[in-house]
Structure formats: structure tokens, C-alpha cells
C-alpha positions in Angstrom: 0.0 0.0 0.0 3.2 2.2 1.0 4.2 1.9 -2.5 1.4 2.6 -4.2 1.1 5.9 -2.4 3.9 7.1 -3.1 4.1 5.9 -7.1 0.7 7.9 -7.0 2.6 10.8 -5.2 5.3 10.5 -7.5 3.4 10.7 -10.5 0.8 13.7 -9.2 4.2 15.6 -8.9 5.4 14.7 -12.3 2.1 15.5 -13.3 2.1 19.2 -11.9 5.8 20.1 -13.2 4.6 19.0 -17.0 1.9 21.7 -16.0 4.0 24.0 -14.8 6.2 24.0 -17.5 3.6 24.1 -20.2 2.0 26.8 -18.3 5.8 28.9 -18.5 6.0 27.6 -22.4 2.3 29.3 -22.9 3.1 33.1 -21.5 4.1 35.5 -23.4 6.2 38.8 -22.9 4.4 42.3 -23.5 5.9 42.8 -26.8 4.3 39.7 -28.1 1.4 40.3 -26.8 0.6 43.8 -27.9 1.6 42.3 -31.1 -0.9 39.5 -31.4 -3.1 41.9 -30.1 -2.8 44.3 -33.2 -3.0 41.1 -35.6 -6.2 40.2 -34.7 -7.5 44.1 -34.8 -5.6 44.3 -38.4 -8.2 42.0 -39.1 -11.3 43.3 -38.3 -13.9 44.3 -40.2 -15.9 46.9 -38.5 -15.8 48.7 -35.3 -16.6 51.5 -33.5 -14.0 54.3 -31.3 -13.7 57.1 -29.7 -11.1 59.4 -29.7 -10.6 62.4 -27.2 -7.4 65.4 -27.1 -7.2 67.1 -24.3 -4.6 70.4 -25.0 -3.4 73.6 -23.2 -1.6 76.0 -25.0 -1.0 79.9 -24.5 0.5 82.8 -26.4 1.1 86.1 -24.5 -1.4 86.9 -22.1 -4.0 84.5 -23.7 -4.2 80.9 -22.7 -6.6 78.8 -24.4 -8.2 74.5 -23.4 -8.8 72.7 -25.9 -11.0 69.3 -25.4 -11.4 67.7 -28.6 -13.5 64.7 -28.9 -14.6 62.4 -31.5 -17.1 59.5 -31.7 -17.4 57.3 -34.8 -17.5 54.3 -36.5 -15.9 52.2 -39.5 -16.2 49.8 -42.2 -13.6 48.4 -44.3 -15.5 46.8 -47.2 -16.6 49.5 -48.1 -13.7 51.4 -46.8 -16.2 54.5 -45.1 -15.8 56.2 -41.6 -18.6 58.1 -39.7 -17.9 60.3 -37.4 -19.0 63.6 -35.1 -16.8 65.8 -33.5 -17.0 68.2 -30.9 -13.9 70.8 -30.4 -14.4 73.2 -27.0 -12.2 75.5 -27.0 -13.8 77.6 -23.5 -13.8 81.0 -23.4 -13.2 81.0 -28.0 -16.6 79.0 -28.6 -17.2 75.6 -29.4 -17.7 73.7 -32.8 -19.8 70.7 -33.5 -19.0 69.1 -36.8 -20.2 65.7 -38.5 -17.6 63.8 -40.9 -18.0 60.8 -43.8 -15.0 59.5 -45.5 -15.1 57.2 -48.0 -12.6 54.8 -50.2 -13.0 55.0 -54.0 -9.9 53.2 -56.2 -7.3 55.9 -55.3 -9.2 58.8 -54.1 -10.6 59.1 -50.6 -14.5 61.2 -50.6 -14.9 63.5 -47.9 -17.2 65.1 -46.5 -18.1 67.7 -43.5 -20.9 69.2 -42.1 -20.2 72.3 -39.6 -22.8 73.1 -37.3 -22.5 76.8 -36.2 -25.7 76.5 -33.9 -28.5 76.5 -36.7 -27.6 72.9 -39.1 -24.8 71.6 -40.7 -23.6 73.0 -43.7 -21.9 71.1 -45.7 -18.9 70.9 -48.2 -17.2 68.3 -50.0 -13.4 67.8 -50.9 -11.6 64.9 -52.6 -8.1 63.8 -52.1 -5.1 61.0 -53.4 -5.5 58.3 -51.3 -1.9 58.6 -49.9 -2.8 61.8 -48.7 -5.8 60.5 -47.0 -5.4 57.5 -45.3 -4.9 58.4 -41.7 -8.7 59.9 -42.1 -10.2 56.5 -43.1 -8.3 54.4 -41.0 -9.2 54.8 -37.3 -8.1 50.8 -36.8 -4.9 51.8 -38.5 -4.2 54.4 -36.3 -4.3 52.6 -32.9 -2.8 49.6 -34.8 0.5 51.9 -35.8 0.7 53.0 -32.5 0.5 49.9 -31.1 3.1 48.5 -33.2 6.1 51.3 -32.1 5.5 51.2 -28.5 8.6 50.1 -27.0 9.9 49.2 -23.1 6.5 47.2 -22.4 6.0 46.6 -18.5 2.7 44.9 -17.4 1.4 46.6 -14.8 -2.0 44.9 -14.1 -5.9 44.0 -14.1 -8.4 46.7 -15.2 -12.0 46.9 -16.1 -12.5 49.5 -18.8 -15.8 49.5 -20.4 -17.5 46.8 -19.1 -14.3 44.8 -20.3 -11.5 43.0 -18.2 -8.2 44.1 -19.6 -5.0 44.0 -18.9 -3.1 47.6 -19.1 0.7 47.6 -20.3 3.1 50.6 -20.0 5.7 51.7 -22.4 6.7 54.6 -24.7 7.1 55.5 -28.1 10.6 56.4 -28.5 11.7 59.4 -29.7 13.6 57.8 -32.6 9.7 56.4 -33.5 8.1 59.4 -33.3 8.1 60.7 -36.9 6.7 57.4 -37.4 3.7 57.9 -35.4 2.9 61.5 -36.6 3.2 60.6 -40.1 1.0 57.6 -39.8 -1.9 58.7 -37.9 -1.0 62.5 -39.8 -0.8 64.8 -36.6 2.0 66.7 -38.7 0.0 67.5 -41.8 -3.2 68.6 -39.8 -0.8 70.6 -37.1 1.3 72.2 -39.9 -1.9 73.1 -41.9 -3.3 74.7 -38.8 -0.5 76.9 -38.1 1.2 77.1 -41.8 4.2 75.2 -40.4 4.4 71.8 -42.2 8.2 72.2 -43.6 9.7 73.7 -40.0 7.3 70.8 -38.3 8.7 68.2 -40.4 12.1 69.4 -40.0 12.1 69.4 -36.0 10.0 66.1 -35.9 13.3 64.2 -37.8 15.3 65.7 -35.5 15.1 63.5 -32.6 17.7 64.0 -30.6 15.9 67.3 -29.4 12.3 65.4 -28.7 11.2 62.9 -26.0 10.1 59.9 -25.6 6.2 59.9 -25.4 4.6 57.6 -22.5 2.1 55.3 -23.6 -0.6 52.7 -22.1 -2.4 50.2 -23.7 -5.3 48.1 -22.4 -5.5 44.3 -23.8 -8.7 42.2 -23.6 -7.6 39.5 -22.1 -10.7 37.2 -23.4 -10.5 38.8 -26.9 -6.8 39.4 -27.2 -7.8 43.0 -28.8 -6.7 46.5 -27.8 -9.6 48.2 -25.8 -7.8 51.6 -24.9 -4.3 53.4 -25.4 -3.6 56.7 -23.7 0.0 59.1 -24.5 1.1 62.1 -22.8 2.6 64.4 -25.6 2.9 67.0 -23.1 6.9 67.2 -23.1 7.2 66.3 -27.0 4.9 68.8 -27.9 6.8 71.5 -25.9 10.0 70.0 -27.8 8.8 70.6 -31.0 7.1 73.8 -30.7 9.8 75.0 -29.0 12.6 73.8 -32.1 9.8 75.1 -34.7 10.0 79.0 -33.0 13.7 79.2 -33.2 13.8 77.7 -36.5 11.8 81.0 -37.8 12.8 83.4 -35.4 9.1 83.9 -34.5 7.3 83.4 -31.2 4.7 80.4 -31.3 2.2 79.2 -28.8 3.1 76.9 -26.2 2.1 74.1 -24.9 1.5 73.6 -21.1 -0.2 70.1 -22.0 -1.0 67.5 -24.8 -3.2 64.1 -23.8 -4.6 61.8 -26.6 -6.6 59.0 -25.9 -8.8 56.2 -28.0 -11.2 53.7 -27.1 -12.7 51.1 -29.3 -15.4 48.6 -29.2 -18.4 47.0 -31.4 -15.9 44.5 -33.7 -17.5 43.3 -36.7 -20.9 45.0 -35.1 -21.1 47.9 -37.3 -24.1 47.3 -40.4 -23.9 49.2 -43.4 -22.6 52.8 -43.1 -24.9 55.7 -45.2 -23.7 59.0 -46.4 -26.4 61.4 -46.5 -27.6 62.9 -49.7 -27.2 66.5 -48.6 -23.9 65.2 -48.0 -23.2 63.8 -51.4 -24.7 66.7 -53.0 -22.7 69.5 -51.4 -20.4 72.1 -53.4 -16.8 70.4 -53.7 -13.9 72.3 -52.5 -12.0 70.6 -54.6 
């Protein structure tokens, strides 16, 4: 009987250390995870997000917060994105606008509708796909992000949403960020908006002046899909803004903060995505 017991001891203990070790074979560092993670969005069909900036800037005397959000959703057969934004800007005003994008051969259609407190208006303007893509691609965006963030540590359990995740800390390193702005095209819509696209491109390359930018990352752990990344741009931004002034001997505003963040949800949810007729039918500004 002695011996039985302990062949049956002997082989519960094998048992558990082939657990064990499968169980160490089957984890998988940050990197890979974030990684598989972004597969399986790359592959999605539909979804929905939101995005939200939060920015502080001042010139002078005059400071100005900016809250910038925007809820939408996405298709990628057909390639369209819906979306409405809200920018707040405090003691300036506020702006609601309504936005359709949408993929034909190499040309991306879109289209806006500004609401200055009585209906949108809207207008209509055409560009090269290359020119366009960040627009359409909201799962792009968080996907290219995803993919540069560097230094992974996870840090632990969260609910966000509804959802169990698992958040991840890291950064997007300073040597990535021209990557990132050219990808989800913060430097073309920032160097439109203050007629600085050359200096901005000049000081983003230059990356020995810049900063790393913290991110975090959420991870369905059921799913394996991103839920959630937030970055703090706050010090990069000041970087940059700060290179673009000398560079033309010209004071610019600056930044006292810079937050972005993105949520998304509703995978392969999202029906059939209409663009309005008065939409369609507005004068191009092409």
C-alpha cells in the first residue's frame, strides 16, 4: 500500500511540473502580446471608437483648453468612416461638426458638415489616397501605434468598459516618433493649422531634441484585442514647438499640456454605413 502511495505521489508531482512547465512555455512577454493583439485588430472588419485630445496651450497673455472629442465608426468593405466631433475651445466658442470618409480606387470622398448652432452645412473635398489615409483608418491608427510602442511593462488587471483588460506601460521612443505623426498625420493637420508643415517636419526628424512619449495600452484578455491606449505628448509637444519657433525666429504658442486618448469597441458590429444625400450633394472644394 506504502508503495502505491507514493508511485501515486510520485506521478501527481510529475504531473504538476509538466503543468508547470507548459504553463511557462504558454506566457508571453508584453511585446508579443501587444503584437498579437494588433493582428487580430488588423483583421477586423468593422468597429466602433472614440477618440478624445485634451490640449493647453497659450501665447502672450492668452491661454486657451482645448478638449477635442470624437465618436465614430468604420467599415472596411466598403472602406467609409462616420464620425462627429466636438472641439471646445472655453472662453473661443465651441464647434460641432459631422464627418464621412469614404474609399474610392485611389481617391478618398470627404465630407463635412459644420454646425454653427443653426444645421450643418456642408462641403465636399476629394483627395489621393496617400494623402488621405490616416482619415479612413481609425483601426490603423491605434494599430500603428500599437506596433512602435517600446519598453513594455505589465502593470495589471483593469476593467475599462465593461471589459476585463489587462493595461501595459511603455513609450514611443523618440527615434519612433516621426513614425507615429506621419502615420496617424498629426503633422499635416498641425502644420496646416499653423502654416508650419516644412519647420514641423524638420524638428520632428530631428530626434535627438524630442522625447520619448509615454504610452498605455489596455488588452482584452478574453479577446486578445486593444480596448484603450492613452499618450502624454505634453513634453514632446513642448520640444517641438519650442525647435519650430527658433527655426523662424518667430514666437509660437506653447504648450502647457498634450493628452490623446482612444477607445474602441463593437468588432465586426457595425451594419452598413450611409452617407447622406445632402452630403453627397454638397459644393466640392475641390
Amino acid at each position: 500500500m506504502k508503495q502505491t502511495r507514493k508511485k501515486l505521489l510520485a506521478g501527481l508531482l510529475v504531473l504538476a511540473l509538466m503543468l508547470g512547465l507548459c504553463a511557462c512555455g504558454e506566457s508571453k512577454t508584453p511585446e508579443e502580446v501587444i503584437a498579437k493583439a494588433g493582428e487580430n485588430l488588423a483583421g477586423a472588419k468593422s468597429m466602433t471608437f472614440d477618440m478624445a485630445m485634451k490640449m493647453g496651450m497659450s501665447a502672450g497673455d492668452e491661454t486657451v483648453d482645448v478638449t477635442m472629442t470624437l465618436n465614430g465608426e468604420t467599415t472596411t468593405e466598403p472602406a467609409i468612416v462616420h464620425a462627429d466631433m466636438n472641439i471646445d475651445m472655453g472662453g473661443f466658442g465651441a464647434i460641432a461638426m459631422e464627418m464621412y470618409a469614404e474609399q474610392s480606387d485611389s481617391t478618398v470622398a470627404t465630407y463635412i458638415g459644420v454646425d454653427p448652432g443653426s444645421g450643418l452645412t456642408w462641403m465636399k473635398e476629394e483627395t489621393a489616397l496617400d494623402e488621405a489615409s490616416a482619415i479612413l483608418d481609425a483601426r490603423g491608427d491605434m494599430g500603428s501605434s500599437l506596433a512602435l510602442a517600446a519598453n513594455l511593462k505589465e502593470i495589471g488587471t483593469e476593467t475599462v468598459g465593461g471589459v476585463e483588460t489587462t493595461r501595459y506601460d511603455g513609450v514611443i521612443t523618440k527615434e519612433n516618433l516621426h513614425e507615429m505623426m506621419e502615420n496617424n498625420g498629426m503633422l499635416d493637420e498641425l502644420g496646416d493649422t499653423l502654416n508650419l508643415k516644412q519647420s514641423l517636419e524638420e524638428a520632428a526628424e530631428d530626434t535627438e531634441a524630442l522625447s520619448d512619449v509615454p504610452i498605455s495600452i489596455w488588452i482584452d484578455k478574453e479577446a486578445m484585442l486593444p480596448v484603450k491606449y492613452e499618450m502624454d505628448m505634453t513634453e514632446m509637444m513642448q520640444s517641438l514647438m519650442a525647435q519650430v519657433s527658433a527655426a523662424v525666429s518667430m514666437e509660437y504658442p506653447t504648450v502647457s499640456g498634450m493628452k490623446i486618448s482612444m477607445t474602441i469597441g463593437g468588432i465586426d458590429t457595425v451594419e452598413a454605413i450611409t452617407i447622406p444625400d445632402e452630403a453627397r450633394n454638397a459644393e466640392s472644394l475641390s
